[in-house]
N, C-alpha and C positions, 0 to 999 in steps of 0.2 A: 154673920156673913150673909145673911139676907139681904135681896137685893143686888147681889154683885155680878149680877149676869146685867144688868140693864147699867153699866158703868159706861161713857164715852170715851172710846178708846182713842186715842189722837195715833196709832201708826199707818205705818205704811207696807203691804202688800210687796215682797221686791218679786221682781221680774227673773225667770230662768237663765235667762244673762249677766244677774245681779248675782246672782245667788252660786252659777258657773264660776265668775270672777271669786269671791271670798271666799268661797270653799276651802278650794286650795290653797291660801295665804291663810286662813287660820289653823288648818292642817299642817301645815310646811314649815310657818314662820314666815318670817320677808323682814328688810331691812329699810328703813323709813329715814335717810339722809344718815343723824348720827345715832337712831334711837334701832332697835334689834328688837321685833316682836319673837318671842318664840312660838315655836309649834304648839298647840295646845290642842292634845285628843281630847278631852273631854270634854270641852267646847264643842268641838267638830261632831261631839256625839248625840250632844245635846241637840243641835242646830240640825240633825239630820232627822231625829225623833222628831224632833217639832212639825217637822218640815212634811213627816209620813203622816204624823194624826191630825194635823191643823189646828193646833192650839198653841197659845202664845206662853207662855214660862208662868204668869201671874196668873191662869187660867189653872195649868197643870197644879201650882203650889196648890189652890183651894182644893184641887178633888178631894172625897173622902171617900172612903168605902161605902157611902149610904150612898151618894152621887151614881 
């Protein structure tokens, strides 16, 4: 795992407006023409964690205890 702090991340940053908007559609569910996403807490859990410590999901998998 050396090295993996100097990776080229290609995301993107969303805006407290972006982030405003999905919250709650991933939280609630929402219905897309004929397809029916559902609610999903655990998502919205994850998405809010991230959101307080500022790291991205690939970041969080590597920690270890020695990190």
């Amino acid at each position: 795992m050396e090295g993996w702090c100097n990776m080229n991340y290609k995301t993107q940053v969303i805006t407290q407006e972006q982030f405003d908007t999905l919250f709650p559609l991933i939280l609630n569910g929402f219905k897309d023409g004929n397809r029916t996403v559902r609610p999903n807490e655990r998502l919205a859990t994850i998405i809010i964690t991230q959101a307080n410590i500022g790291l991205r999901i690939s970041d969080i998998v590597r920690l270890c205890p020695c990190n």
